[in-house]
Every structure is written in structure tokens, then in C-alpha cells.
C-alpha positions as CSV (number, residue, x, y, z in Angstrom):
1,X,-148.0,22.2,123.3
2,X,-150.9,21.2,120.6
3,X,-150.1,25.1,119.6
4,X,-146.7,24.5,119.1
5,X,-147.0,20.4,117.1
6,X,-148.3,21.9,113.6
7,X,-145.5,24.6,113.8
8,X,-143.0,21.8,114.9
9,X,-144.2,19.8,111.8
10,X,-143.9,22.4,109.4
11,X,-140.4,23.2,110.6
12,X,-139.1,19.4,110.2
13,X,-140.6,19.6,106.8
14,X,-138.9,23.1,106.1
15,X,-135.7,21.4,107.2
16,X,-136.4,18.0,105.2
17,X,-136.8,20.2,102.0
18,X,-133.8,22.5,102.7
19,X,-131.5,19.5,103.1
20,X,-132.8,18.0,100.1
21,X,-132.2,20.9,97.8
22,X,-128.9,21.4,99.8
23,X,-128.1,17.5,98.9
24,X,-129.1,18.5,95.3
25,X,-126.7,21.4,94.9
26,X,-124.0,19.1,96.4
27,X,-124.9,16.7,93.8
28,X,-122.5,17.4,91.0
29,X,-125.4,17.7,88.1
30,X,-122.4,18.3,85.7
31,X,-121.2,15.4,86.3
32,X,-122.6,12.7,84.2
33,X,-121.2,12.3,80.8
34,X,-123.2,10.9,77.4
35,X,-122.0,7.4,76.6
36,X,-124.2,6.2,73.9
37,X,-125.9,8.7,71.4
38,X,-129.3,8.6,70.0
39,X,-132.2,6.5,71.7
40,X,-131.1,3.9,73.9
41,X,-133.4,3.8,76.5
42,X,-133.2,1.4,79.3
43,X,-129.5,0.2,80.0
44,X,-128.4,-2.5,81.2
45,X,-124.8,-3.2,81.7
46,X,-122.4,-6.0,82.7
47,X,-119.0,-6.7,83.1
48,X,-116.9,-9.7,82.9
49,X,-113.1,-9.7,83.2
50,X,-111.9,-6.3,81.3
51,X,-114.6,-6.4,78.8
52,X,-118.5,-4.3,79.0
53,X,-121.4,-5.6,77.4
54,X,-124.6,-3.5,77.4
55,X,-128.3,-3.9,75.9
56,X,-131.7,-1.6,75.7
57,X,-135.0,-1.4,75.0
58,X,-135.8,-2.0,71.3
59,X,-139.4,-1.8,72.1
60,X,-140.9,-2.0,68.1
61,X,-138.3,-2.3,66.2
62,X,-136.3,-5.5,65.2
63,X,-134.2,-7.3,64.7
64,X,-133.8,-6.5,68.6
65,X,-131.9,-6.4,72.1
66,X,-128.2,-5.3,70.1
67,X,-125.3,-5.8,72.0
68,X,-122.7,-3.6,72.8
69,X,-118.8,-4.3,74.2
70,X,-116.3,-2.0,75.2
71,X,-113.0,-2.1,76.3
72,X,-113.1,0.9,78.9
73,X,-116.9,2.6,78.9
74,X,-115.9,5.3,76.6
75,X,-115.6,3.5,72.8
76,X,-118.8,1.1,72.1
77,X,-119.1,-1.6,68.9
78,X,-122.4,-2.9,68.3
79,X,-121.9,-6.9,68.6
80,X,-124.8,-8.9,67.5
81,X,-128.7,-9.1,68.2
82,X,-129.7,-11.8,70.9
83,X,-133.8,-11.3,69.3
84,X,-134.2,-12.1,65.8
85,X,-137.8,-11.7,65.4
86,X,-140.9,-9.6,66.0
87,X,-142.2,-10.6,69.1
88,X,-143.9,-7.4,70.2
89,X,-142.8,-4.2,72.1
90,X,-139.2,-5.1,73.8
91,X,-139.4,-3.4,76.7
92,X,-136.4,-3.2,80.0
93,X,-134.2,-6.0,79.3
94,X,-132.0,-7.2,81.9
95,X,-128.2,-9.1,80.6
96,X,-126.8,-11.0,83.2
97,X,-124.1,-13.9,83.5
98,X,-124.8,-17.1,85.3
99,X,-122.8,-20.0,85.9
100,X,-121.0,-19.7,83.0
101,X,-124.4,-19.1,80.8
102,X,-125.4,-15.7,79.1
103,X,-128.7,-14.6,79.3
104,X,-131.0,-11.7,78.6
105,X,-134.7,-11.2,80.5
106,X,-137.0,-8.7,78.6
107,X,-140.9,-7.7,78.6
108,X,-142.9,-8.3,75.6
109,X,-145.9,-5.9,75.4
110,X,-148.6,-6.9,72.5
111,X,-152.1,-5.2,72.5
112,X,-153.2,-8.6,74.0
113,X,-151.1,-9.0,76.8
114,X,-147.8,-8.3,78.9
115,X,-145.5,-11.3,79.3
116,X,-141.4,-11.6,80.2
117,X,-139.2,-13.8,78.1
118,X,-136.0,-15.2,78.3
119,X,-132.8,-15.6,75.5
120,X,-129.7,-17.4,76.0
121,X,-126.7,-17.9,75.0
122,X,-122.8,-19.4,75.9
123,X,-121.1,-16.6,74.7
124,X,-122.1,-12.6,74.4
125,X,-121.3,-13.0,70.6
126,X,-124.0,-15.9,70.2
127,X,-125.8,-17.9,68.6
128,X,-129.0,-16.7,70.9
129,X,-131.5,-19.2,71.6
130,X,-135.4,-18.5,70.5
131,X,-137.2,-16.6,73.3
132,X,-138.7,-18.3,76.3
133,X,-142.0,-17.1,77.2
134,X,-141.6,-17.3,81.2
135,X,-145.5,-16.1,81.3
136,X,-145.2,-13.7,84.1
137,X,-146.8,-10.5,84.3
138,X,-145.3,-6.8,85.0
139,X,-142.3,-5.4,83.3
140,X,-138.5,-4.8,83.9
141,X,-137.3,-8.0,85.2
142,X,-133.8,-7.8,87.1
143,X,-132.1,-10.9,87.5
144,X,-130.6,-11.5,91.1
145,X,-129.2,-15.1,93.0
146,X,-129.7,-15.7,96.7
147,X,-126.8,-16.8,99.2
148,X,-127.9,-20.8,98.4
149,X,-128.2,-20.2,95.0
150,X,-132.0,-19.3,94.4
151,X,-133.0,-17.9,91.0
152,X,-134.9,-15.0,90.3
153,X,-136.8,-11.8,88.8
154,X,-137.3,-8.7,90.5
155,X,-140.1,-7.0,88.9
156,X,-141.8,-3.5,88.6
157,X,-144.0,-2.6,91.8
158,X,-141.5,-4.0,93.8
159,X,-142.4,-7.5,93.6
160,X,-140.1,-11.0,93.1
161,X,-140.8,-14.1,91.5
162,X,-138.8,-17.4,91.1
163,X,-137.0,-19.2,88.9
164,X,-136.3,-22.7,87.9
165,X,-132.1,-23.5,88.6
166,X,-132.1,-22.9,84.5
167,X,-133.6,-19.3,84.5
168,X,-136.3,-20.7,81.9
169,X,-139.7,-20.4,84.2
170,X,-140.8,-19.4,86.8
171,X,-141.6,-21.5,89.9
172,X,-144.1,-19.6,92.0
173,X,-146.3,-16.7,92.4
174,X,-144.8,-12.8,92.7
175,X,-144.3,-12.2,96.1
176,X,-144.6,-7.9,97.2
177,X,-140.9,-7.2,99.0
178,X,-140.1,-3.6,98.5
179,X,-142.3,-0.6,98.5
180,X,-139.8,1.7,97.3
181,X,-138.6,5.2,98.2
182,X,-140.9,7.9,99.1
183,X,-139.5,11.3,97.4
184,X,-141.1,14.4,98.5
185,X,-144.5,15.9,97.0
186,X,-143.6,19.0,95.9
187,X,-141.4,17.2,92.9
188,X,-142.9,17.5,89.9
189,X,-143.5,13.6,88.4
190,X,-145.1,11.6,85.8
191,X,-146.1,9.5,88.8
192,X,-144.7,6.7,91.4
193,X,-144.2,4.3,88.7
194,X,-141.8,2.5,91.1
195,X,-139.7,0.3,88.4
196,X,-136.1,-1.5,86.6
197,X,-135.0,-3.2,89.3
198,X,-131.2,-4.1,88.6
199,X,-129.7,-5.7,92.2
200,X,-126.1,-6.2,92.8
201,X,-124.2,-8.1,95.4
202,X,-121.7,-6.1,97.6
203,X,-120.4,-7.5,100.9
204,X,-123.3,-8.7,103.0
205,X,-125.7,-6.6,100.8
206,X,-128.0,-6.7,98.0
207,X,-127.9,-3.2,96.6
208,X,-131.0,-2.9,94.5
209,X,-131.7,0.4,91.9
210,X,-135.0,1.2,90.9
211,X,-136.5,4.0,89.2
212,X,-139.2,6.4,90.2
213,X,-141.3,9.2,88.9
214,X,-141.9,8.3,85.2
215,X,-139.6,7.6,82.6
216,X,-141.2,11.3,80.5
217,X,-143.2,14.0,81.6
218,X,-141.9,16.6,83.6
219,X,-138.4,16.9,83.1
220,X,-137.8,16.7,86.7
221,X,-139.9,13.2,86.9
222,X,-137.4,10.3,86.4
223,X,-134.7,9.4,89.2
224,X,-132.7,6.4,90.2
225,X,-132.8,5.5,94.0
226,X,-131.1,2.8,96.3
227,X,-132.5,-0.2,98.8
228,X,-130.6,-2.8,100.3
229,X,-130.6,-5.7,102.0
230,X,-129.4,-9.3,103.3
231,X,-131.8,-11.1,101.8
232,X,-133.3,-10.8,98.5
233,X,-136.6,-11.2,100.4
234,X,-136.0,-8.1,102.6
235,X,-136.6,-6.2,104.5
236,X,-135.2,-3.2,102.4
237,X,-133.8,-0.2,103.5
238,X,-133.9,2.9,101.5
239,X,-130.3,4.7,101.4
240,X,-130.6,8.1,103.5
241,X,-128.5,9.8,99.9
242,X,-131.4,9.1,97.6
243,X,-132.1,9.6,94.9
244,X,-128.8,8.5,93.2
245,X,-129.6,10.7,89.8
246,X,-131.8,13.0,89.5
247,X,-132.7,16.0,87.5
248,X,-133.6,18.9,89.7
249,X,-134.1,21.6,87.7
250,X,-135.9,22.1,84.1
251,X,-133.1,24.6,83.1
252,X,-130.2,21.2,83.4
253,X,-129.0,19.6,80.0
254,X,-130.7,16.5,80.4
255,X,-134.1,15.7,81.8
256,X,-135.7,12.5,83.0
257,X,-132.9,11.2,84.2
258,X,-133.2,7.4,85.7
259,X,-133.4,3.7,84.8
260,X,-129.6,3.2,86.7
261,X,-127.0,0.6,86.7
262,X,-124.4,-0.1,88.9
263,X,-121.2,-1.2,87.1
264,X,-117.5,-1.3,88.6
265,X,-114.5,-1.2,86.4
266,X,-111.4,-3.6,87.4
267,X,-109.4,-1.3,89.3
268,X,-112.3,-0.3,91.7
269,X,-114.2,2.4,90.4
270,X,-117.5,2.9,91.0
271,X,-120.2,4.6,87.8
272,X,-124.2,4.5,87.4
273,X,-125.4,4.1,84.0
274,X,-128.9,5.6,82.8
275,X,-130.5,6.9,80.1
276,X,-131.8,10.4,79.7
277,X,-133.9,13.0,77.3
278,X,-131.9,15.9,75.8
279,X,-133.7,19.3,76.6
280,X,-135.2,21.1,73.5
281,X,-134.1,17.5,71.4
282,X,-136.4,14.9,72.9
283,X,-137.3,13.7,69.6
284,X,-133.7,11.7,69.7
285,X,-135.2,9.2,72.7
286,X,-133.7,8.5,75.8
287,X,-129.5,8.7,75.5
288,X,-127.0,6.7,77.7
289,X,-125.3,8.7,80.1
290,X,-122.4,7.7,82.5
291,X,-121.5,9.4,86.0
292,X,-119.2,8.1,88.8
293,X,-120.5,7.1,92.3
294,X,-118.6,6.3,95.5
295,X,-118.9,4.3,98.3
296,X,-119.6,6.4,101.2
297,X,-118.2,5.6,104.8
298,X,-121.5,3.8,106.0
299,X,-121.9,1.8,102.9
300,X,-123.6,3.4,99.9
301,X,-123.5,4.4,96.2
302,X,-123.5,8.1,96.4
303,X,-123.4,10.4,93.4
304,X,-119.8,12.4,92.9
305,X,-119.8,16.2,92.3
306,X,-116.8,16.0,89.8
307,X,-116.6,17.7,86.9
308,X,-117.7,16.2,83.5
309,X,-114.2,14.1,81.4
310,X,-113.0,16.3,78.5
311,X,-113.2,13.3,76.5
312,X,-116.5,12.5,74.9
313,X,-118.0,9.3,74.2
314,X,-117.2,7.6,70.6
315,X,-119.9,7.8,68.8
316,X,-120.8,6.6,65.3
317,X,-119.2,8.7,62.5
318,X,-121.7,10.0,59.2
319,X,-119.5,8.1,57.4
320,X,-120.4,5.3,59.5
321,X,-124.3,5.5,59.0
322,X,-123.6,6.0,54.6
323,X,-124.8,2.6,53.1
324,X,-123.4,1.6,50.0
325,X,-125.3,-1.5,50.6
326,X,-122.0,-3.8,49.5
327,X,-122.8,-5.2,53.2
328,X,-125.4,-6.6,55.4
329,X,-125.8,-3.8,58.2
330,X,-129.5,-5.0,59.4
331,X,-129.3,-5.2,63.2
332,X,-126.5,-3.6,63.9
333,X,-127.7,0.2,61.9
334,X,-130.8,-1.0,60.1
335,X,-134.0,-2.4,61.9
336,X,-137.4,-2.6,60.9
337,X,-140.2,-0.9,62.2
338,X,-142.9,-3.2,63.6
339,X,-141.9,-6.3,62.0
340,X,-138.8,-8.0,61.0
341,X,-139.0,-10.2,57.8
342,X,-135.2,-10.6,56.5
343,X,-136.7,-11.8,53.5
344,X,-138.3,-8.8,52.2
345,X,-134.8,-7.3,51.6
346,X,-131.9,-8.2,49.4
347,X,-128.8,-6.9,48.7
348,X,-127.4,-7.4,44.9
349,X,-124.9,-5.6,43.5
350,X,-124.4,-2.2,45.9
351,X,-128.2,-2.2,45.8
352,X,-131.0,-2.9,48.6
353,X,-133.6,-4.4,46.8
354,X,-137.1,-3.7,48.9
355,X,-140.1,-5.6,48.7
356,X,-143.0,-2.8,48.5
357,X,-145.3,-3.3,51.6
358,X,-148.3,-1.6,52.6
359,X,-150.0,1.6,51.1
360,X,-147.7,4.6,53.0
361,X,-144.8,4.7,55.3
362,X,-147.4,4.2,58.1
363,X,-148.0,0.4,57.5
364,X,-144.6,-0.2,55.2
365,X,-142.7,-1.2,58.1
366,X,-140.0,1.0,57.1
367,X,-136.0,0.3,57.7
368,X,-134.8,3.0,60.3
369,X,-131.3,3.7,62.3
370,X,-131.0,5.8,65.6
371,X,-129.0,9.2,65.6
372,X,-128.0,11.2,67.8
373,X,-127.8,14.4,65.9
374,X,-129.4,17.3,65.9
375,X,-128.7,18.1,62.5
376,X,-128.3,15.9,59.9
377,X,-128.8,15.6,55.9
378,X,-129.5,11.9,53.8
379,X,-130.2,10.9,50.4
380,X,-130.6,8.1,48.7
381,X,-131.3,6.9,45.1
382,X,-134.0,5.5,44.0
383,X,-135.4,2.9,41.4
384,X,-139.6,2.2,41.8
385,X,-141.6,0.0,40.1
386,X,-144.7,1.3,38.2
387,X,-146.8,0.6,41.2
388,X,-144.4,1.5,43.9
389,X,-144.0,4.3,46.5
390,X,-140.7,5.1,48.3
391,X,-138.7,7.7,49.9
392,X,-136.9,9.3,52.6
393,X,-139.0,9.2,56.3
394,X,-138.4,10.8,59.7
395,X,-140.2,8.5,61.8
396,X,-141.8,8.1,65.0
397,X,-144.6,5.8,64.8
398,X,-147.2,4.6,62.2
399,X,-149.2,8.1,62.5
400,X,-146.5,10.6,63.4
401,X,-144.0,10.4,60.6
402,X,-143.2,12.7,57.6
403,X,-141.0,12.4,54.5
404,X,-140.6,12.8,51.1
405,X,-141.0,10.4,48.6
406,X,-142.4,8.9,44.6
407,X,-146.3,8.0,44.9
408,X,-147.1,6.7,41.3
409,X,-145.0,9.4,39.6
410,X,-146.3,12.4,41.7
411,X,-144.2,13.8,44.3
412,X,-145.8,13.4,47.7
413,X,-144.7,14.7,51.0
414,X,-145.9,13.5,54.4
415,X,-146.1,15.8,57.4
416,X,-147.6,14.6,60.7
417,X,-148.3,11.4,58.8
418,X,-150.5,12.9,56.2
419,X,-149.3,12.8,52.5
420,X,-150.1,16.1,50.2
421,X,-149.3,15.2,46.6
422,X,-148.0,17.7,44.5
423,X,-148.3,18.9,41.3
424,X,-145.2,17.9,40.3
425,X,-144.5,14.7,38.2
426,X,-140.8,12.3,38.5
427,X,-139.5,9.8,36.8
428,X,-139.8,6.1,38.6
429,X,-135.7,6.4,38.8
430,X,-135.3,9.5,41.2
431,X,-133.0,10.8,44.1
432,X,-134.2,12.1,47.3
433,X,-132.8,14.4,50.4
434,X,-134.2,15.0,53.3
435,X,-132.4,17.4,55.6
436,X,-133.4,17.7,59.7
437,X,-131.7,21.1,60.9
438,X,-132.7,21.0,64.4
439,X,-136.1,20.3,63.6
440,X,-136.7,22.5,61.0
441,X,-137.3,19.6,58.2
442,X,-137.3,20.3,54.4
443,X,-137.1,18.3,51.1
444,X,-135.3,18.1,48.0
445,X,-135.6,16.0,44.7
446,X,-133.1,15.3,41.7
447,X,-134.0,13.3,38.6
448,X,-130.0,12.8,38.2
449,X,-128.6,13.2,41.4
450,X,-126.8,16.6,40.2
451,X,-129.9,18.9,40.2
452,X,-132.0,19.5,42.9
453,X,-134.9,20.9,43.5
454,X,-136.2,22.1,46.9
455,X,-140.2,21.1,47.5
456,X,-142.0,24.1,48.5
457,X,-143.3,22.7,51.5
458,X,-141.1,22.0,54.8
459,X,-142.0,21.1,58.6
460,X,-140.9,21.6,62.3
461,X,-140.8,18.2,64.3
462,X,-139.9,19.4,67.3
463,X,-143.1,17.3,69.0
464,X,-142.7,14.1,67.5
465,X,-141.6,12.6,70.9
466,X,-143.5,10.7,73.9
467,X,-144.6,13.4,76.1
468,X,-147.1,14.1,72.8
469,X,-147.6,10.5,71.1
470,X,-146.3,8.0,73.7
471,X,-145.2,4.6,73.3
472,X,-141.2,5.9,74.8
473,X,-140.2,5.7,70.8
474,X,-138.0,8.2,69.1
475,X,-138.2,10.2,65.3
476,X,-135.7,7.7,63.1
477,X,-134.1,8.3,60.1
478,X,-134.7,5.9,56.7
479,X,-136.2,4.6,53.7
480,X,-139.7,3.2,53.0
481,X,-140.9,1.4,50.1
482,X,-144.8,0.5,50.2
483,X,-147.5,0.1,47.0
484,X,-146.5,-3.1,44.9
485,X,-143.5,-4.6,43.4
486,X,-139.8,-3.5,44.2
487,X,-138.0,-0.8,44.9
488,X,-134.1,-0.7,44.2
489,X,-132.2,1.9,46.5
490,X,-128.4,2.7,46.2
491,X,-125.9,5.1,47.9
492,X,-127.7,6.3,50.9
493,X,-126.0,9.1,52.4
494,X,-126.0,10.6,55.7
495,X,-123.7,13.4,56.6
496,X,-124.0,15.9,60.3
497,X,-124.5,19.3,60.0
């Protein structure tokens, strides 16, 4: 019989694996459908009457935590920013709705220290309050209410923490309640990383998602998985269908796949939303994808092998990320990278008038958008003073970047966040293009905005994501203007290739 256990063992886990990758092919991998283009990581997503609102990461770039309503999950409007200053990375948030009160929990990250704070508001559209500093440690917070009321946080690492009746502190120490789900060791992962609690009442249950595996890496690490239970305390069970989302094999459309929410439309119908990297495009950040889910007989969200809708998302148009600059669009297109001064800019006249900062694009805290194509041109026009530097950037983060731009009447273009300075001189009043043909990257100048002139130097960017730099960023378009004095920029244009 002692013979016989180890072969026993090995069968059961034979078996295990077999039903697992069984379960995976049963899993509908074409199912999930992109919802928001471009990098918005972290999603979190509520819905109150008929109406959506959703919120991500905006980690370091501000003014942060835009909101997003929509009518029927398919056509998005960016609403208004609940964070309207530089507070530090903005990592997970959490929007939730609470006795008639709005609020959004989020994760600051400074080189300092990690902390959770707090904004609030009456109505989705605003005014947002200042953040709260809850001073709590770990990230993700996922609000949830007990059955007398109870506030609190559900953490990273599985562990839950108090709060006051208002949601603004915390009222005792984290307290360890779930452990998480254990997904087999042959899965290729960034790690446990057992994290983004979101927790939803149905019935007698507390469904809670989390997410496992890494949010880069492999592109099989990320997944979303399922717990429940009657009491927010525990204990949990783990659902017998996990993992919710996954991405089982390197070859699919989109890796990484995790970081779910549960959401329910009025009529009854069940979706998980989560973000995702694009294979070969990862330079774009995490993207928002949709799929549908249903209730299975013994009580659980289970994914749905149906086909992908015919109907896309609505995303933003070229002609919607153009700036004429007749209009303030900083929030909702523009943010700043690293800081957010609303001072520094101006607009006068169809004209964005830029206060020069810093010495390069690295520590110019440029003004960036998120796309989510993979092959774009821009230009812009461009008016430096004597002691000025400005241009066009593809950035990532203040030593991955590259661009083209005017450095004291030389052209200069950066690659890998280096600047080479060329033999070549322009006049302070200049247009530049910058054009990103799935990664291939090259440069053109004009001193009249006729006549261009191709720079004899170009660059692949293909790298510029996490999974070689870190910090979960993505490569931005936009302008820069560092050195001293101002810099006058009209008619930017942006058009898909």
C-alpha cells in the first residue's frame, strides 16, 4: 500500500491538472471584450440606477482618479477628476456609494512611505473633497459594510481594517481573514501577490474578487479568483471555478489578465471587469476589458464561453485627442507627469502657454494623454523662448522617454532618455511630428509647417513598458517644455494610422 500512495498522489495530481486545463478550454478565452482603450489599469466600477461610473489607477500622473459614466458599458465620457493634486503614486482605488455619500479609497505610494486615503463627494460629478490620509498601510483598499452596518477596507494580503461610521479613519488594527486561493505550481507567475479586493453582497454572501499572480511578468501571471462568505470576518471559501479570468496561454490576445470587478446591469446580467496587457503592445498599459459571467446552480460567478459582441467599445476619436487649445482639456485628456501645478499653463488665444521647467523632458513634468493606438502620428507648433527647450515626447518615465524637440536652436532628439544634438540649427518658432508606427518611432521638423524634414535618426520602443522599467506606467504621448521662460504651443494634432 506505501507502494501504491506516491502513485496514488501523482494520479490525483494528473487528474487535478487535466481538469484544470479542461476547465480552461471550457472557459471561453474569446470572450472578453475591450471596453476602455489605452492604460487604465486597475478598474473599479459601480452602478447606481441605469447609470456606470468607473475609476483607475493614475499612479504619477495628475490631475488624478478621472471618472467615467456610461449609459450601457459600451460608450464611456470622461466626467471629472475626484484628485486635484500631486499626492504621490495613485495606486488601486476603490469608488463605492454609501448612504447616500460618494467616495473613492486609493493608495498613495511616495519614496517615504505607503499610506491609503480617502475623497468624497455628494454626487459623482463633484466638487471632491481634499484627500484624507486614513494612515493605513498595504495597498488596494476595497470598501465593504457588514449586516449591522460596520465600515471597512479590505486590503492586499488578505487582511481588513475598520472604519469610523464616516469612512474617514480607521478604528483598529488590520486583522488577517483570508489567505487566498492556491493556483497550481506549474503556472507560470510574477508571484502570489494575493491583492484588489473588491467584495459584493449577494444573498446571504459576500462575494469577494481578488487578484493573484502579479499584475506583469509572464503573460500567464495575473488572474481574478472568488471567496465568499457570511461574514466579512470569514471564514472564506474559495469557489471550486477559480480563477474567474485568466490567461492560459502566451499565444491569447491579451496577457495578464486580473484585477476584476463584479458589476450587474438592471435587467440581471452578470460581467467582470479587468484590465489587461495587449501582446506585442505592452507599451499601451493595462486596457479595460469586459466579459460576462453567470451564476452557476450552486451559487457562483463563473466565466461564459460566448463568443466576443460584434460591437466594439467607443473609444476616443483622433479628432477627439487634436487640441486647438480654445478649451481647458487638463484632466479629462491632459495630465501632468509627476506633478500637477495648474498654474504653470495658460491658455490665451488658441495657444497653451507653458511655463519652461526643468533641464529635459526627464524632470519637465511634461503634459501627456493615454492612447490606445498602435499607430499614431502628432504635431504641434511651436514658439520657444531664447532659453527654452520643447517638443514632441513618447514617454514612459523620467529615464525612459524619447522625442524630438528645439534645445537652444539645435535640434535634439532623445532616445532611451538620452538627447543627441544635431547638427542642424531652427528657428525658435518651429513645428514638430512625431510619428509611432507600431513602435517603429521617427521624427520630422518644419520651419513653416509646409515643409518637412525627416531627422536622420529614428527608434524602436517596443520595451518601454513594466516588465523592463517597472513602476506599472505606460509610453504617453505629449509636449514638454523645460530650460527657461515660455513656450507657446498651437494646433496639436493627433491622427491614427
Amino acid at each position: 500500500m506505501r507502494k501504491l500512495f506516491p502513485l496514488l498522489v501523482l494520479s490525483l495530481l494528473l487528474s487535478s491538472n487535466a481538469a484544470v486545463a479542461e476547465k480552461a478550454a471550457e472557459r471561453g478565452v474569446n470572450s472578453e471584450r475591450l471596453m476602455l482603450a489605452g492604460d487604465r489599469p486597475d478598474p473599479s466600477i459601480i452602478r447606481d440606477g441605469d447609470t456606470y461610473y468607473m475609476v483607475h489607477s493614475s499612479f504619477e500622473y495628475a490631475p488624478g482618479l478621472l471618472i467615467y459614466r456610461s449609459k450601457d458599458l459600451v460608450r464611456w465620457e470622461p466626467l471629472v477628476n475626484a484628485l486635484h493634486r500631486y499626492v504621490g503614486s495613485v495606486y488601486a482605488p476603490d469608488i463605492v456609494k454609501h448612504n447616500g455619500r460618494w467616495y473613492i479609497y486609493f493608495p498613495v505610494v511616495t519614496p517615504a512611505h505607503t499610506t491609503n486615503m480617502v475623497v468624497w463627494a455628494d454626487s459623482p460629478e463633484g466638487p471632491w473633497s481634499e484627500p484624507v490620509d486614513l494612515q493605513i498601510g498595504g495597498i488596494d483598499p476595497g470598501h465593504a459594510v457588514d449586516a449591522e452596518g460596520n465600515r471597512y477596507l479590505l486590503m492586499s494580503n488578505g487582511y481588513l481594517v475598520p472604519l469610523a461610521a464616516d469612512g474617514l479613519s480607521a478604528t483598529g488594527p488590520a486583522r488577517k481573514v483570508y489567505d487566498g486561493w492556491e493556483f497550481p505550481k506549474e503556472w507560470d507567475v510574477e508571484g502570489f501577490c494575493l491583492e484588489g479586493p473588491k467584495i459584493r453582497k449577494i444573498g446571504k454572501y459576500y462575494y469577494m474578487l481578488t487578484a493573484e499572480g502579479g499584475t506583469a511578468g509572464p503573460p500567464t501571471s495575473h488572474m481574478v479568483v472568488v471567496a465568499r462568505a457570511e461574514r466579512l470576518t470569514g471564514p472564506w471559501e474559495n469557489s471550486p471555478y477559480n480563477p474567474l479570468v485568466h490567461t492560459y496561454s502566451p499565444d491569447e490576445r491579451w496577457c495578464s489578465k486580473g484585477h476584476g470587478t463584479l458589476i450587474d446591469t438592471p435587467d440581471g446580467q452578470w460581467y467582470v471587469v479587468y484590465h489587461a496587457y495587449e501582446r506585442g503592445f505592452y507599451t499601451l498599459g493595462r486596457q479595460t476589458l469586459i466579459e460576462p459571467v453567470a451564476m452557476t446552480e450552486d451559487g457562483w460567478p463563473a466565466a461564459v464561453a460566448r463568443p466576443a459582441k460584434k460591437q466594439p467599445a467607443k473609444q476616443e476619436t483622433a479628432a477627439s485627442f487634436s487640441d486647438d487649445f480654445s478649451t481647458d482639456r487638463t484632466g479629462t485628456q491632459w495630465q501632468f507627469a509627476g506633478e500637477y501645478d495648474p498654474q504653470r499653463a495658460r491658455r490665451e488665444n488658441r495657444t497653451l502657454v507653458m511655463q519652461a521647467r526643468g533641464n529635459d523632458p526627464s524632470d519637465a513634468c511634461p503634459m501627456l494623454f493615454v492612447t490606445g493606438d498602435h499607430a499614431y502620428e502628432m504635431e504641434v507648433e511651436a514658439q520657444c523662448a531664447p532659453e527654452a527647450v520643447a517638443g514632441l515626447v513618447l514617454f514612459y518615465n523620467p529615464k525612459l522617454y524619447t522625442g524630438i524637440g528645439l534645445d537652444k536652436g539645435r535640434l535634439a532628439i532623445h532616445v532611451l532618455g538620452r538627447a543627441e544634438s544635431f547638427d542642424v540649427q531652427l528657428p525658435r518658432h518651429v513645428w514638430f511630428r512625431l510619428r509611432n508606427d507600431r513602435h517603429v518611432v521617427s521624427f520630422w521638423y518644419s520651419p513653416d509647417g509646409r515643409n518637412w524634414t525627416k531627422a536622420d535618426k529614428s527608434c524602436e520602443t517596443s520595451g518601454y513598458h513594466h516588465n523592463m522599467a517597472g513602476e506599472f506606467l505606460s509610453l504617453r504621448p505629449g509636449i514638454y517644455a523645460a530650460g527657461c521662460g515660455e513656450v507657446v504651443f498651437r494646433n496639436f494634432k493627433y491622427k491614427t494610422l
